[in-house]
C-alpha atoms as one frame of an Amber mdcrd trajectory, in Angstrom:
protein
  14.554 113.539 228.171  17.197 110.488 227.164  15.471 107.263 225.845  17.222
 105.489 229.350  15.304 107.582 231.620  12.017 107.228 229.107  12.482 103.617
 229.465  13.179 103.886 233.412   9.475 105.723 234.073   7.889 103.226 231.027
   8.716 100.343 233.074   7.896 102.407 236.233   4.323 102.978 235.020   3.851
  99.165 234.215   4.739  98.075 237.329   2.721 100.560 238.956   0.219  99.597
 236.787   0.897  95.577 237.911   0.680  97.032 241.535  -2.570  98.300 241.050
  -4.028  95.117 238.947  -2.599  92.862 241.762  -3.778  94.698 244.349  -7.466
  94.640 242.619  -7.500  91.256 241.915  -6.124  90.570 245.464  -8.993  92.467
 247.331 -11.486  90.681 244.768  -9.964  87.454 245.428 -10.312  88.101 249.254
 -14.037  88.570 248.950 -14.552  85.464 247.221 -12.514  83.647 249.820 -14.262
  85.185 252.496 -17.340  84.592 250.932 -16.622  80.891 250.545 -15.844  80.237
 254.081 -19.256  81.340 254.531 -21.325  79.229 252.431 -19.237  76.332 253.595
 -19.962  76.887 257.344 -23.541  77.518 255.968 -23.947  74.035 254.317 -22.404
  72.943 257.461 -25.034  74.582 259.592 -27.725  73.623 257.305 -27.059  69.537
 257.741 -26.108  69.989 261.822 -29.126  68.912 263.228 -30.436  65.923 265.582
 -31.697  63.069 262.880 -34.363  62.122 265.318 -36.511  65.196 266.233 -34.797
  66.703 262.501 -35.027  70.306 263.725 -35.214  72.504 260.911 -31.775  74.157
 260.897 -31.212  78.192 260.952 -29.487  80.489 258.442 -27.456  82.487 259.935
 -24.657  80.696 262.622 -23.205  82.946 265.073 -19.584  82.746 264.235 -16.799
  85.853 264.576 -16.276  85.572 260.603 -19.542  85.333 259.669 -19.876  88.746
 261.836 -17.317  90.418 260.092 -19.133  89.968 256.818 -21.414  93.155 255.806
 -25.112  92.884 254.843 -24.249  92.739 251.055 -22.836  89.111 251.858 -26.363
  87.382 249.931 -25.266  89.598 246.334 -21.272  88.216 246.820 -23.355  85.139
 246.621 -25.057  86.264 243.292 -22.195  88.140 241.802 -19.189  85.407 242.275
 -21.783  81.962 242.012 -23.407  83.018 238.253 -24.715  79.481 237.366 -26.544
  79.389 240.916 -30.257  80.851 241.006 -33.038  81.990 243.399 -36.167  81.023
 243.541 -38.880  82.692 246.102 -41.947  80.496 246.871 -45.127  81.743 247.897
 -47.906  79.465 249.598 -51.737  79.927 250.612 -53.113  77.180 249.497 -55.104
  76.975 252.876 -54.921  78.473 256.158 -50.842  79.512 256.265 -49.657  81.759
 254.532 -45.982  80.744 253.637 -42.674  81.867 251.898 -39.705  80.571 250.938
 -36.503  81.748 249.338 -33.953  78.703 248.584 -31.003  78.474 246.045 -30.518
  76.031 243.227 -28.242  74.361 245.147 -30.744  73.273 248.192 -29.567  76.057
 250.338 -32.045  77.993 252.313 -31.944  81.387 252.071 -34.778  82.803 253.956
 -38.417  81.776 255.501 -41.299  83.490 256.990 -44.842  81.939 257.831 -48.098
  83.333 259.300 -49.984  80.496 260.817 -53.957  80.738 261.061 -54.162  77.808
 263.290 -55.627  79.409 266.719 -57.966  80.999 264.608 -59.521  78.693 262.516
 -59.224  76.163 265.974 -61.872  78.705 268.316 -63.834  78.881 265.053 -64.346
  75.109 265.188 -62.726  74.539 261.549 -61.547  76.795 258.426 -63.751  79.445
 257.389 -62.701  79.805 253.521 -63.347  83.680 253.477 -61.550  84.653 256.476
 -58.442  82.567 255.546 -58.853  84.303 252.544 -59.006  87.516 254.036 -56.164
  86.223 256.305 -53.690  85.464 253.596 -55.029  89.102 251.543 -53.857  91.061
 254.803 -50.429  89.189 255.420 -48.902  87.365 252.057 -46.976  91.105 251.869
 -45.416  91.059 255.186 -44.719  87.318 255.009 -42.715  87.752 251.731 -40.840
  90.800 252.736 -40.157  89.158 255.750 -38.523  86.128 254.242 -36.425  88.660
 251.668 -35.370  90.638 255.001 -34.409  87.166 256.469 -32.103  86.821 253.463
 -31.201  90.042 253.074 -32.474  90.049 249.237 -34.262  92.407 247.362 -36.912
  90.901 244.791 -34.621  91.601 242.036 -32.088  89.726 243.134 -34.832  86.715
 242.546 -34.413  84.986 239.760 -38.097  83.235 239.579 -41.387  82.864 241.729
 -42.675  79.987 242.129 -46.756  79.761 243.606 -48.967  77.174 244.508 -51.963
  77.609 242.014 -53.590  73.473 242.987 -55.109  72.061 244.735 -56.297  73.786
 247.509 -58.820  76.491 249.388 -60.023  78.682 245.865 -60.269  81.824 247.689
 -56.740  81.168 249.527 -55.256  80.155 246.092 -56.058  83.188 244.330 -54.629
  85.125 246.617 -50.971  84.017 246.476 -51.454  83.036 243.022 -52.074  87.197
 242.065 -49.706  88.757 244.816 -47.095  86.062 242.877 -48.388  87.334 239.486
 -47.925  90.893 240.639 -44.357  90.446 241.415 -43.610  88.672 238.359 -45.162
  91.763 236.281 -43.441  93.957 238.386 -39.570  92.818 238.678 -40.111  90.924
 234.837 -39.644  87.316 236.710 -40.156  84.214 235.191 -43.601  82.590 237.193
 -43.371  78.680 238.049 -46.925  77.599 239.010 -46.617  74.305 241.473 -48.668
  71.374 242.483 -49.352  71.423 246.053 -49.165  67.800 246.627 -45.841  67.279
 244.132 -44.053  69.791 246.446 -44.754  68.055 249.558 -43.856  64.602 248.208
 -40.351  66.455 246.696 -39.466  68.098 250.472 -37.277  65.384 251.189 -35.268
  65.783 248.377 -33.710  69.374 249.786 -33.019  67.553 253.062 -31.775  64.395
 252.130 -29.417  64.547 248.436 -29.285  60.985 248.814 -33.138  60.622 247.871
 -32.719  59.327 243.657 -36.341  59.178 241.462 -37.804  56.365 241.205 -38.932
  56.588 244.863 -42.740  56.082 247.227 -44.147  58.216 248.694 -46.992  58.977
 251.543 -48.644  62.290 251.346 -50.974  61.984 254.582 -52.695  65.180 255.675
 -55.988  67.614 256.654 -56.867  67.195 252.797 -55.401  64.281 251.186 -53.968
  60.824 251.445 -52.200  59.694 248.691 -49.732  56.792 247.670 -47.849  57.222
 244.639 -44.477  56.430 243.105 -42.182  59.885 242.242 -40.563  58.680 238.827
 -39.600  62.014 237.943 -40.168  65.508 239.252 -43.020  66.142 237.313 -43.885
  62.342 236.845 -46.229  60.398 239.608 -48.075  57.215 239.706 -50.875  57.284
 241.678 -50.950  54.135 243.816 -53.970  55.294 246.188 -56.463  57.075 247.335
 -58.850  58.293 250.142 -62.294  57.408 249.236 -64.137  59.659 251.535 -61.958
  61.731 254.223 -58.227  62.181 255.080 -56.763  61.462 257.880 -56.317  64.626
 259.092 -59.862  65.457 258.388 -61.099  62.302 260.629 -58.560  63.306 263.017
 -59.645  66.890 263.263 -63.464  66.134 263.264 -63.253  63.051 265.884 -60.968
  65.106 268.370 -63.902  68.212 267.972 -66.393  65.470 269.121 -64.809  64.524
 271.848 -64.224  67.816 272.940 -60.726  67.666 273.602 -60.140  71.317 273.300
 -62.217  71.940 276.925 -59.243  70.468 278.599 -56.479  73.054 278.887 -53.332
  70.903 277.551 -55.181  70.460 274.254 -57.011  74.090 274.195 -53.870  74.868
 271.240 -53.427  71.580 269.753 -54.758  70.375 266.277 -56.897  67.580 266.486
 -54.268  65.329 265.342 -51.613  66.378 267.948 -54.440  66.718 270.778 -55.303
  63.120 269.730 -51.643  61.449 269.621 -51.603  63.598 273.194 -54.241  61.847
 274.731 -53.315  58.239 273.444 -50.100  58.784 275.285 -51.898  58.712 277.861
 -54.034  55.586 277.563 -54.328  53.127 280.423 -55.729  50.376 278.307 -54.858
  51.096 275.265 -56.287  47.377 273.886 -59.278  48.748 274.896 -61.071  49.096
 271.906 -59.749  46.976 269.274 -61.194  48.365 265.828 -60.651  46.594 262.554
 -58.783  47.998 259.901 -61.359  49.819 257.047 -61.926  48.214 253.731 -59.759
  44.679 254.919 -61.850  42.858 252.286 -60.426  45.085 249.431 -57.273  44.125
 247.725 -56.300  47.465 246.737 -54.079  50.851 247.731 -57.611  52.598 248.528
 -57.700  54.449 252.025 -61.348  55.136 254.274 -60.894  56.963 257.369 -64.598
  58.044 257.730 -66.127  54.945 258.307 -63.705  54.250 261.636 -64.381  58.357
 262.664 -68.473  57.305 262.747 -68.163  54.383 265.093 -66.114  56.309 267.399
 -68.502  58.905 267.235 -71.534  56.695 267.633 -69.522  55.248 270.974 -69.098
  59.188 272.175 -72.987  59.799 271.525 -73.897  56.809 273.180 -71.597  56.930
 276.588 -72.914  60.912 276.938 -76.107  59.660 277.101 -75.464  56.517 279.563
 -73.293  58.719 281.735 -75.690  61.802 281.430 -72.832  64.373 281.335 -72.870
  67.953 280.963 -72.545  69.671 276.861 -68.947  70.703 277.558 -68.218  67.087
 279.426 -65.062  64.528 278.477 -66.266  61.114 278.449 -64.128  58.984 280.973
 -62.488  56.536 278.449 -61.574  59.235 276.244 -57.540  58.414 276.049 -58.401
  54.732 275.359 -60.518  55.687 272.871 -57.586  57.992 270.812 -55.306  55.135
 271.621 -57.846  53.059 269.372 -58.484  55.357 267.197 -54.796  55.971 266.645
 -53.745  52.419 266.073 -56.259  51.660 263.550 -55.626  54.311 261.690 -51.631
  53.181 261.695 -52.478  49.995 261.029 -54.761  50.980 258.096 -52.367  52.852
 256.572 -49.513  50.647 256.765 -51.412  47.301 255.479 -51.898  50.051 252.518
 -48.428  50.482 252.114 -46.881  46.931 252.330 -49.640  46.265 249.217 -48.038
  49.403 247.228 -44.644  48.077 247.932 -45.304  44.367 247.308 -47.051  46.115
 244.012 -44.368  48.474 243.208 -42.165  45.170 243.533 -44.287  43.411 240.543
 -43.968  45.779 238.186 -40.595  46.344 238.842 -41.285  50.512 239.177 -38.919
  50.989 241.997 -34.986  49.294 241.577 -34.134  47.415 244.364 -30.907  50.243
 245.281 -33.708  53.098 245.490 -35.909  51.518 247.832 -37.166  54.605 249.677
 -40.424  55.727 251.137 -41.200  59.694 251.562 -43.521  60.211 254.334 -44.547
  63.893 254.458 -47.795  65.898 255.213 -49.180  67.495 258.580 -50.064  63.894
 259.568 -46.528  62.875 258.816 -45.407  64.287 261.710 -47.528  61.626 264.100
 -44.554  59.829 265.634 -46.738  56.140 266.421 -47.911  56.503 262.304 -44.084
  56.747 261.718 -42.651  54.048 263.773 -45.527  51.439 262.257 -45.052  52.896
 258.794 -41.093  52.337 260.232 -41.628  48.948 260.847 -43.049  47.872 257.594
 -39.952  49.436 255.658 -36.986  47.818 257.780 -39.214  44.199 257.134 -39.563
  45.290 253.122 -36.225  46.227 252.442 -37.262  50.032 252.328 -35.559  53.017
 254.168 -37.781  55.771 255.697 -37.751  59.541 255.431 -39.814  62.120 256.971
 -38.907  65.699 256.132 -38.716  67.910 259.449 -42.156  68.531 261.013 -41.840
  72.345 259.705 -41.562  70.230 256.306 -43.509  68.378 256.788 -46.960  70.936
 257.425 -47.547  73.742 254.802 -44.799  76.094 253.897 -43.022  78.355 251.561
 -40.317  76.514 251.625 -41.321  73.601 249.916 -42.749  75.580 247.500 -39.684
  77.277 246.639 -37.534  74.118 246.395 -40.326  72.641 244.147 -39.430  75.927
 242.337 -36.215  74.635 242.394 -36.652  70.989 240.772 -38.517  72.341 237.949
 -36.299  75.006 237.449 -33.030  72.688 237.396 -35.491  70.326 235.311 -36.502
  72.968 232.639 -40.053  72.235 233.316 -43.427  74.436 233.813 -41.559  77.942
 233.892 -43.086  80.708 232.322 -42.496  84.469 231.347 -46.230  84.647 229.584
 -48.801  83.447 232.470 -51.706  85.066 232.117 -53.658  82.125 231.044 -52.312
  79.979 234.480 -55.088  80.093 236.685 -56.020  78.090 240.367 -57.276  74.737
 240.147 -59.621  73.718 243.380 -58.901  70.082 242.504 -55.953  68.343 240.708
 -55.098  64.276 240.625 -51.383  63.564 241.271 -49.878  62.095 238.258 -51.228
  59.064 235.853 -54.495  57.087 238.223 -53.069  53.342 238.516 -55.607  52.732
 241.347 -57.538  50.623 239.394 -54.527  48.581 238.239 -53.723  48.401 241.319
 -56.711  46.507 242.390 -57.269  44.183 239.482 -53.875  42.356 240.469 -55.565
  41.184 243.224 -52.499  41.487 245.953 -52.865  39.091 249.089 -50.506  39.872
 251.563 -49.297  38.099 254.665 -48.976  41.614 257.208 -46.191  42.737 258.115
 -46.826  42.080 262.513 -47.193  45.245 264.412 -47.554  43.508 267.930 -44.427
  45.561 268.840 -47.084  49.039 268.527 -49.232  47.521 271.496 -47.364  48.499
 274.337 -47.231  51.061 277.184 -48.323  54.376 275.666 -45.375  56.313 276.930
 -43.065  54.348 275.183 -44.746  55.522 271.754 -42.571  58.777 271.084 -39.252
  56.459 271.403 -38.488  56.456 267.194 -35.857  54.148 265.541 -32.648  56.129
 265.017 -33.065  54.716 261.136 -35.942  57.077 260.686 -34.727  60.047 258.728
């Protein structure tokens, strides 16, 4: 063979061998972009929703090239995005039993949730054993379900993050072990998470804007809590409930007054069968309660004292009006209406101190003026538009996470998962000694700092909240 044709089928093979190279790189290259106009149309998906009712978006968008992309699309997302991880977030620390699977970029990935309301709400209130029992039979199916939802397998997880405080002990341990067990099983790093620090963080997924130092509410069946989020594992407590939370003294007063015997409420919670009823008020002025614990200059909250007198008013008109066990009193809507703007009014004359606090100590700048309002009783719309009114007359903008933020989830749990993963804080690959916790403060106490500075404040008026009941759901388009 002459060296010409030796060199001919040399420089044959190398650009065959271009060909091939190109045409590898190509079909790789393709992937990635098709794979990118997917994530984009995802992120635009995920922030498409009506800022008013905030909807919590879906994953998937029905699009013709999202349709052309095979089920393998969530590992393109692993294999071509290697500094972004996945964190799966498992939550029982009550009576739902909640998963969560969201990126480290805030994207969400997948979600499934078994709720125990309807039980627990013919059973009168929680039974701690059979939500336990609850949570034993379905934490499996939920998690699986939220993997099938983003078509993941667990070892495409990179951590697990579990609430392991505060909350139900017997509902704890439950997702705290099936989390362990997962952990031990797919060698994941385990993130153990505050219940009440992921609920005050929610926000953050939905709104980037959201910057530490920030305040935040945390109003719900368990707790109500003002603090100041300096850091994601970093609170000042501002306040506390001294007796019940609001949810509890919604819950309790709503099971006096028997509103589940009337069929529009049979479903409700207490505080949704409550805000119901208020709506429809004729005199809402009618009772006119004062605010609990007016004579204390502090951040403290009392909701149980206000729940008692409306229950000594029940007792007493049952008895005047002689009316059968199962029998609505006749004022009954008046009376939530009541109820309901005390309670608003409570909690806002709470917050204006915190701010006007926050504001002498200089612990929140003056650009990062933001209030977090999240919980199950976050999603009251009257609480929000008086808590609404205080912030546009401070200076502060509210945000409310989307009412499936806002109650307990796996999602929350998961992005939590996700601060303290992109934070380098509290995750471990030895967690055998990490155990529940039945009871755990939120941050450093200032409560009693709070109070010795003596804060008189001239309230922030709230006339605007007396008016015709069906004009209550009607929110400010500023509230987030």
């Amino acid at each position: 063979m002459g060296p010409r044709l030796k060199s001919s089928l040399c420089r044959m093979d190398d650009m065959v061998f271009i060909y091939v190279l190109t045409l590898k790189m190509y079909k790789k290259l393709h992937k990635i972009s098709i794979y990118y106009h997917w994530i984009m149309r995802e992120k635009l998906e995920t922030y498409n929703f009506n800022r008013k009712k905030m909807a919590l978006f879906k994953h998937y968008p029905k699009v013709n090239l999202l349709n052309q992309i095979n089920n393998s699309k969530a590992k393109f997302y692993k294999h071509f995005n290697t500094e972004t991880k996945v964190i799966l977030g498992i939550e029982t620390s009550c009576d739902d039993t909640g998963c969560g699977i969201v990126d480290t970029q805030g994207n969400l990935l997948g979600e499934s949730l078994h709720s125990q309301h309807q039980i627990h709400l013919n059973n009168g209130g929680i039974i701690p054993p059979l939500a336990a029992d609850l949570h034993r039979e379905n934490v499996d199916r939920v998690v699986q379900g939220a993997l099938k939802k983003a078509r993941l397998n667990v070892e495409d997880i990179d951590a697990i993050a579990t609430t392991v405080k505060p909350g139900l002990p017997m509902s704890l341990k439950i997702g705290t072990k099936y989390g362990k067990y997962l952990c031990q099983k797919y060698n994941k790093p385990f993130i153990p998470i505050h219940h009440m620090e992921a609920h005050a963080l929610t926000a953050r997924m939905i709104d980037k804007s959201i910057q530490f130092p920030f305040l935040v509410l945390l109003i719900s069946g368990g707790h109500c809590l003002l603090a100041v989020a300096q850091n994601v594992d970093k609170f000042l407590l501002l306040g506390d409930s001294i007796d019940d939370a609001p949810g509890e003294a919604f819950d309790k007063l709503a099971r006096r007054m028997k509103l589940k015997n009337l069929p529009e409420y049979a479903t409700l919670s207490g505080g949704q069968a409550i805000e119901l009823a208020a709506s429809k008020a004729t005199n809402p002025l009618q009772f006119e309660f004062k605010p609990p614990m007016s004579a204390y200059k502090d951040c403290t909250f009392s909701f149980a004292g206000i729940k008692n007198i409306c229950t000594r008013y029940i007792i007493k008109e049952e008895i005047f009006k002689d009316l059968a066990p199962d029998e609505v009193i006749p004022d009954v809507n008046n009376l939530c209406a009541g109820f309901l703007l005390v309670i608003t009014r409570h909690l806002c004359h709470r917050l204006q101190r915190a701010i006007e606090y926050a504001a002498r100590k200089q612990l929140i700048p003056t650009d990062k003026q933001t209030l977090v309002v999240s919980g199950g009783v976050g999603c009251n719309n009257f609480i929000a538009e008086g808590l609404e009114i205080v912030c546009s007359e401070l200076g502060y903008r509210l945000v409310r996470p989307p009412p499936k933020l806002c109650t307990d989830n796996g999602i929350m749990i998961a992005w939590n998962g996700v601060e303290r993963w992109n934070a380098n804080l509290g995750i471990y690959k030895d967690f055998d000694n990490i155990d529940i916790q039945k009871s755990c403060p939120l941050g450093t106490r200032l409560v009693e700092e709070v109070a010795k500075e003596n804060i008189s404040c001239k309230w922030v008026k709230l006339s605007q909240l007396n008016k015709p009941q069906s004009e209550w759901y009607s929110l400010k388009s500023s509230i987030s």
